[in-house]
KOLDREN-501945 format. One record per residue (C-alpha): x, y, z; residue number from 0. Coordinates in pm, whole numbers. Layout:
residues N
+--------+--------+--------+------+
:      X :      Y :      Z : fipa :
+--------+--------+--------+------+
:      X :      Y :      Z :  NUM :
...
+--------+--------+--------+------+
END
This chain:
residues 291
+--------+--------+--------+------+
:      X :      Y :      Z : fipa :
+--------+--------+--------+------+
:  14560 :  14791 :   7465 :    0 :
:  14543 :  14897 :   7813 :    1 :
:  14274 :  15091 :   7772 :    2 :
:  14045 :  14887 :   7525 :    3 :
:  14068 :  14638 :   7836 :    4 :
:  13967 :  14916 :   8077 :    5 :
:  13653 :  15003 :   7789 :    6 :
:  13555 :  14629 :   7800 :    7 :
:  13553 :  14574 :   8168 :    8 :
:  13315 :  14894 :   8224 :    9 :
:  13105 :  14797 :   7988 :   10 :
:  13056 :  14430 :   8171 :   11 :
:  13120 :  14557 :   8497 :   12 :
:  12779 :  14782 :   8377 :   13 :
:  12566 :  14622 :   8212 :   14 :
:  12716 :  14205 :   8209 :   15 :
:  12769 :  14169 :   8578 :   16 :
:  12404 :  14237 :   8679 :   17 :
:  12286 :  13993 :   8403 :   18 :
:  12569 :  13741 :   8538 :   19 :
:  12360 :  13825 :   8883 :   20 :
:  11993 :  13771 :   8804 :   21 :
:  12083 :  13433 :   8635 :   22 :
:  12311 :  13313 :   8948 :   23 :
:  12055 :  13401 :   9192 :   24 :
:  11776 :  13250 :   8970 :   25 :
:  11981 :  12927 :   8958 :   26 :
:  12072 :  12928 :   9314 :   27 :
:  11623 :  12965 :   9369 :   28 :
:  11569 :  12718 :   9167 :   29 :
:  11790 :  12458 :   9340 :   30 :
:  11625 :  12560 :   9671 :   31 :
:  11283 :  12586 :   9563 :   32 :
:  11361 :  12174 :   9394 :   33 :
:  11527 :  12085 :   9753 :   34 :
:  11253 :  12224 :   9974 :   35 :
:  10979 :  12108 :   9717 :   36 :
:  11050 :  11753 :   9620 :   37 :
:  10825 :  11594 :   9788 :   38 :
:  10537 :  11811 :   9583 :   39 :
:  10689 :  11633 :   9317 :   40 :
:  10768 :  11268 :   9332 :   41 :
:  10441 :  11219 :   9565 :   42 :
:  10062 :  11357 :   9383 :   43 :
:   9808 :  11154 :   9590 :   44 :
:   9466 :  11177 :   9542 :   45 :
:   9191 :  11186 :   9891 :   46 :
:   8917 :  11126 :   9634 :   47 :
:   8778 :  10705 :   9622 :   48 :
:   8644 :  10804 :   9247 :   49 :
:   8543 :  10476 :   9248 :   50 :
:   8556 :  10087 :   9378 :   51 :
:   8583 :   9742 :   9218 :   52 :
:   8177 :   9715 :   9284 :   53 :
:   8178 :  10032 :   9012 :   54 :
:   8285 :   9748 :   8739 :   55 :
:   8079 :   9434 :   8908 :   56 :
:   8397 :   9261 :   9093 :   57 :
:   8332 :   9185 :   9437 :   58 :
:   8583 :   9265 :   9719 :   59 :
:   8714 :   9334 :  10052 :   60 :
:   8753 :   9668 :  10216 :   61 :
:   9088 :   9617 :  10460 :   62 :
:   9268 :   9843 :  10708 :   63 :
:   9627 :   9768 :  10792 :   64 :
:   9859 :   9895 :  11059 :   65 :
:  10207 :   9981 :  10944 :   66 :
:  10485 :   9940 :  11271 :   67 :
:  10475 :  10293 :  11285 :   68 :
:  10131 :  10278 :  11371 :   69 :
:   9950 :  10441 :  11029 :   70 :
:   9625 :  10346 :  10923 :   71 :
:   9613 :  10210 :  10541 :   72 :
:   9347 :  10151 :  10325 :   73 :
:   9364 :   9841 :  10116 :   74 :
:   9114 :   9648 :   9892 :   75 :
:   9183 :   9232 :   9843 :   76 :
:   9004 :   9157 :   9543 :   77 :
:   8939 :   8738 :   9498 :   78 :
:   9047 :   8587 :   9145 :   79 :
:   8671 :   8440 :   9134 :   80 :
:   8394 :   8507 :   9348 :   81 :
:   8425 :   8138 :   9454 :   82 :
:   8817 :   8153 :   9453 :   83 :
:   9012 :   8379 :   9672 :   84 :
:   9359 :   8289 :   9541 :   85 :
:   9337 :   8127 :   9262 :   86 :
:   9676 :   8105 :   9083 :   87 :
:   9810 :   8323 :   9257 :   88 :
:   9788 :   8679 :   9458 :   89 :
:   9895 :   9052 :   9313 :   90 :
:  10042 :   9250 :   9560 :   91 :
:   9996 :   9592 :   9374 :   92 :
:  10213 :   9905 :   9417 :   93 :
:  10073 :  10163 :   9243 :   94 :
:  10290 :  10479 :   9102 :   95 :
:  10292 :  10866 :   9271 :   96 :
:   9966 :  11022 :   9163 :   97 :
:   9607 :  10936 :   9230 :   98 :
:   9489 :  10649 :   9439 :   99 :
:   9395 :  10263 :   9415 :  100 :
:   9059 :  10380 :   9278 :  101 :
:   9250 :  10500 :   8992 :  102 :
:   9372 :  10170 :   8919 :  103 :
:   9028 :   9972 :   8849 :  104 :
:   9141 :   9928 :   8492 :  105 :
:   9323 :   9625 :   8557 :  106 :
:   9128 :   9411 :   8777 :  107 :
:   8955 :   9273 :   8497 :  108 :
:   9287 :   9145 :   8336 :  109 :
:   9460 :   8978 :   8642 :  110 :
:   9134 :   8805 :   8687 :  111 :
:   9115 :   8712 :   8389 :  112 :
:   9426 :   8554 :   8436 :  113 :
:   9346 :   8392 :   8700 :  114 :
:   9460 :   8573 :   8974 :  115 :
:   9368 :   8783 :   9307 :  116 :
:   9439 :   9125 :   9385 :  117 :
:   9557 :   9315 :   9697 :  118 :
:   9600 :   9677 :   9664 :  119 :
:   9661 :   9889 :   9910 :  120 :
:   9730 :  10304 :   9938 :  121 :
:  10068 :  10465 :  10074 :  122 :
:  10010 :  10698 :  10371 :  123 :
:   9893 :  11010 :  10217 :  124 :
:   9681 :  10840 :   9955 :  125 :
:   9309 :  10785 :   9893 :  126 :
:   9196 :  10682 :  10270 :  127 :
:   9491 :  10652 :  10444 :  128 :
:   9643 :  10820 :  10716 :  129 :
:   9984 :  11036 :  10751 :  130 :
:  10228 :  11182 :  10484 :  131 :
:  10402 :  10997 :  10231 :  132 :
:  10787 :  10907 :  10264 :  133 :
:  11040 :  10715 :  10149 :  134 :
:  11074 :  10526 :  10434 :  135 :
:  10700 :  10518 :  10484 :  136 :
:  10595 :  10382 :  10134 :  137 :
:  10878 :  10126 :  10211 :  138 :
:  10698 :  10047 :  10549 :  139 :
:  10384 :  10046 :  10394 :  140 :
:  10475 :   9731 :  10162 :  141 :
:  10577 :   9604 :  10441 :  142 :
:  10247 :   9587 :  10638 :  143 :
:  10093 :   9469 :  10298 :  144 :
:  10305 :   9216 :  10274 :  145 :
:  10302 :   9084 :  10635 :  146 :
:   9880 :   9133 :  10606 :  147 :
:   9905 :   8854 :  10342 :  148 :
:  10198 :   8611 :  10473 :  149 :
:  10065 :   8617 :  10779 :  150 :
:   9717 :   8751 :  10841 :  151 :
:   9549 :   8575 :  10558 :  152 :
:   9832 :   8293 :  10607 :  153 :
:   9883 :   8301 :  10176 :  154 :
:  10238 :   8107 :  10072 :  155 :
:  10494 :   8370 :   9979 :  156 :
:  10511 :   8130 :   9679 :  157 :
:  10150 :   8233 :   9602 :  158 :
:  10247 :   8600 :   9564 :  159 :
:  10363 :   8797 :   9287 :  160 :
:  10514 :   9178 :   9337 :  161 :
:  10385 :   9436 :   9074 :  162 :
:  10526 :   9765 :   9086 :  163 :
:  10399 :  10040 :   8870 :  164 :
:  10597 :  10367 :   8795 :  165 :
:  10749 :  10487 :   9154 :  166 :
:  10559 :  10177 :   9228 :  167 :
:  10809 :   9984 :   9117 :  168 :
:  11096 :  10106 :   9337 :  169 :
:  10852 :  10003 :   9617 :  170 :
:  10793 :   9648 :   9504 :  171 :
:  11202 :   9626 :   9476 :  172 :
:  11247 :   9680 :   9809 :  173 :
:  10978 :   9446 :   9981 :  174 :
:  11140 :   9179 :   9700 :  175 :
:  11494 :   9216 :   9832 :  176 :
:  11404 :   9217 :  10193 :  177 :
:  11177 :   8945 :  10204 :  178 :
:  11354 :   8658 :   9993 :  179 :
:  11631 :   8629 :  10250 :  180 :
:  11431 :   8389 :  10428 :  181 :
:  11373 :   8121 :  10150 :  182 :
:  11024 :   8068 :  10302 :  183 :
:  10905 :   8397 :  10254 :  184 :
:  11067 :   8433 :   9904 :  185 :
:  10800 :   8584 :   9655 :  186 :
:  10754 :   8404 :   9333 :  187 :
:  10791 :   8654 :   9122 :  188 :
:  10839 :   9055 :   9079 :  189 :
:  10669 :   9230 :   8766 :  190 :
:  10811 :   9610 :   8737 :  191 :
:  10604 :   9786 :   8460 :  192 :
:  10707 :  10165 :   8363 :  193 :
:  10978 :  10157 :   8631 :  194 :
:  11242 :  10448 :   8624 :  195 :
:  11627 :  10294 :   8734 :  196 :
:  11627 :  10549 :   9040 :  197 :
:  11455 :  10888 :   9104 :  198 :
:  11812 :  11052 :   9070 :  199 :
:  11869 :  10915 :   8735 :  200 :
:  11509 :  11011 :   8619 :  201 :
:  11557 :  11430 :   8728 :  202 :
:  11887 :  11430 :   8602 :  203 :
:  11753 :  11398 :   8294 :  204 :
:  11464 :  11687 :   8368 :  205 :
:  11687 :  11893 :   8519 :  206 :
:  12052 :  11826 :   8335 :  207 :
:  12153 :  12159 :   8435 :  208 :
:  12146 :  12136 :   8817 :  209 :
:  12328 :  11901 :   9063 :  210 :
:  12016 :  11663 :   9128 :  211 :
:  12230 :  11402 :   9279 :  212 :
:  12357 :  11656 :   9556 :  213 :
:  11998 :  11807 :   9610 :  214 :
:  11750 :  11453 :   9554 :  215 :
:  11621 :  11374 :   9912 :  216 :
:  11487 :  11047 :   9717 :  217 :
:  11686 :  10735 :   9646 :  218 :
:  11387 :  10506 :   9516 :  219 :
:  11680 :  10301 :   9351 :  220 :
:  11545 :   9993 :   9170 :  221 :
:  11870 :   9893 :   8956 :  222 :
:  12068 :   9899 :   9261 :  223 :
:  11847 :   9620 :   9431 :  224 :
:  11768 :   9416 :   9102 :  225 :
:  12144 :   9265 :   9100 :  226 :
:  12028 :   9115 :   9486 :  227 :
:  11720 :   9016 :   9350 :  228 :
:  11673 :   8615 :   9308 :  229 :
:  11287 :   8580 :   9156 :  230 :
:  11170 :   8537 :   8871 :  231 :
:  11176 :   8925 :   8728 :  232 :
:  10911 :   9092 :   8429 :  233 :
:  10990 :   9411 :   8292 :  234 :
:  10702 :   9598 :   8088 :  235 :
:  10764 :   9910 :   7934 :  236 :
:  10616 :  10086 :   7669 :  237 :
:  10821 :  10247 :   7417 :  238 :
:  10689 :  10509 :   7372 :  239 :
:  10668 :  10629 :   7757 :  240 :
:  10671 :  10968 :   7787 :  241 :
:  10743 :  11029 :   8140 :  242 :
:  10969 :  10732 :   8239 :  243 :
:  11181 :  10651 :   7879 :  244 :
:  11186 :  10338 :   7810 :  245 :
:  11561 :  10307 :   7803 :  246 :
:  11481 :  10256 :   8233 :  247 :
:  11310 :   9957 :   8139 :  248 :
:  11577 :   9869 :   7928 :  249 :
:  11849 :   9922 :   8186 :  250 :
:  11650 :   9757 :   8458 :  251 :
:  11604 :   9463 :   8287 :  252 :
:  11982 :   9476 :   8207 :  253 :
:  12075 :   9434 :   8541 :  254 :
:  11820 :   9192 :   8646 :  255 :
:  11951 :   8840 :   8726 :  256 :
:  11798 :   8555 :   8513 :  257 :
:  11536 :   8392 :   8497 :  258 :
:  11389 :   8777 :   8348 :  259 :
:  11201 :   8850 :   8089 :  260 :
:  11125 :   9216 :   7894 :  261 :
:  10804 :   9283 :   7735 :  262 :
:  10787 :   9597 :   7477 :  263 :
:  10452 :   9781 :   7502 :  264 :
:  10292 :  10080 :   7258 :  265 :
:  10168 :  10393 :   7431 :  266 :
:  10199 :  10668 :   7673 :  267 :
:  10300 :  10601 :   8030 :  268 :
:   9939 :  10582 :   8213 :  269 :
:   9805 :  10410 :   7941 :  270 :
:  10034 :  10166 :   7779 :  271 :
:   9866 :   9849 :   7960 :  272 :
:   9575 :   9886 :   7767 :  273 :
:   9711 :  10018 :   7452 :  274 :
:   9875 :   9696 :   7407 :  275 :
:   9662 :   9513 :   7617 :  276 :
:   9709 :   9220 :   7431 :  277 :
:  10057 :   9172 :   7484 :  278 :
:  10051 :   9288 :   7822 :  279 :
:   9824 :   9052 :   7898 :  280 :
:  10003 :   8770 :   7753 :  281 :
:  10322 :   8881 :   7903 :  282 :
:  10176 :   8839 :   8249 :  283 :
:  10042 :   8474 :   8159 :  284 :
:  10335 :   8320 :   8010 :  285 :
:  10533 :   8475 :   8309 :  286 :
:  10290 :   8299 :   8565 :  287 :
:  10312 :   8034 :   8382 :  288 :
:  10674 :   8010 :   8398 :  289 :
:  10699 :   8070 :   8782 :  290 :
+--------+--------+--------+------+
END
């Protein structure tokens, strides 16, 4: 017995153990190449201005803005009509991790359609602004957007609506939560379309195999601020989402207090807006309407 232990042990010792040694050392790379690397991977801007809302015949205005860290952003304010600035009401438009605001001409047309303006505006990092994105950046970034509207252009909190798309949407959370604590400056409403709950929950699910919550360097926690959240809340959320599953919107909306409202869309993650435009679009009116 003895020695059929002795036979089995060599035979790991020689040719197990070194196996048992490549895949511990490739695990332990991996974790270190995901802690040093995140940020390649939750931020993918774009320096490129592909295009403007001229490129699709909607006029607008090219703004700078000054975060409190002193960072230049670029920012377009795009008027409901041509002879209406606000008109129902103003979108205050975080866009998700890749590209820029030029990528996100597609849906000017609907929000003016509906009746409202536009302000977009790119993170630090993005399209022509300046500096490196963070978390804490993107968070003072909505910030400067926000105070550029309230109290620049003087528009009624009341007048604005949050929209937060993809990472976006963690964004929009935050400058929701912050800014209703003074009931003057309380947004009417926050629309979170192809949200993910928080950035932890999201690799977990990539990466089931690895301690994500111990390595993420990213909170970007929406359902933790929805519960604190008193506006009106939209979640949209296509079904059939391929990069955020749509069981985040589901969860989101879950937590979200009432008055809320969840609007099922058809197709992929970029493109699910216009897939079902349709009900997108009357998602977005009946919830203006509402607010």
């Amino acid at each position: 017995m003895s020695q059929n232990f002795q036979s089995i042990f060599l035979i790991f010792q020689k040719f197990l153990l070194p196996v048992v040694r490549i895949l511990a050392f490739a695990y332990i790379g991996l974790a270190i190449v995901l802690y040093i690397g995140q940020s390649n991977l939750v931020y993918m801007p774009s320096k490129e201005v592909i295009e403007t809302p001229e490129t699709v015949g909607i006029k607008f205005e090219n703004i700078r803005l000054t975060t409190n860290d002193n960072v230049n952003l670029d920012a377009w304010f795009v008027p409901a009509r041509d002879n209406d600035l606000i008109g129902k009401g103003v979108i205050l438009f975080c866009h998700g991790n890749g590209g820029n605001i030029s990528n996100r001409i597609s849906y000017l047309p609907i929000f003016r359609e509906l009746g409202l303006a536009t302000f977009l505006f790119d993170y630090r990092g993005y399209g022509k602004s300046e500096g490196n994105p963070s978390e804490i950046g993107t968070y003072k970034d909505v910030e400067a957007a926000w105070k550029y509207l309230t109290q620049e252009r003087k528009i009624p909190a009341q007048k604005i609506i949050i929209y937060g798309e993809s990472l976006g949407g963690s964004i929009a959370s935050y400058i929701a939560e912050t800014t209703q604590q003074d009931p003057n400056n309380k947004a009417a409403g926050l629309i979170l379309a192809s949200t993910f709950t928080s950035i932890s929950d999201r690799a977990s699910e990539i990466y089931p195999f690895l301690p994500i919550r111990l390595l993420s360097r990213y909170a970007y926690n929406s359902i933790e601020r929805l519960p604190n959240i008193k506006i009106p809340v939209l979640i949209m959320h296509s079904t059939e989402d391929e990069i955020i599953p749509f069981q985040h919107g589901d969860r989101n909306f879950q937590v979200a207090n009432e008055p809320k409202k969840l609007v099922k869309l058809r197709g992929d993650h970029n493109g699910g807006f216009l897939d079902s435009l349709e009900t997108y679009r009357k998602g977005i009116q009946e919830f203006i309407q509402k607010i």
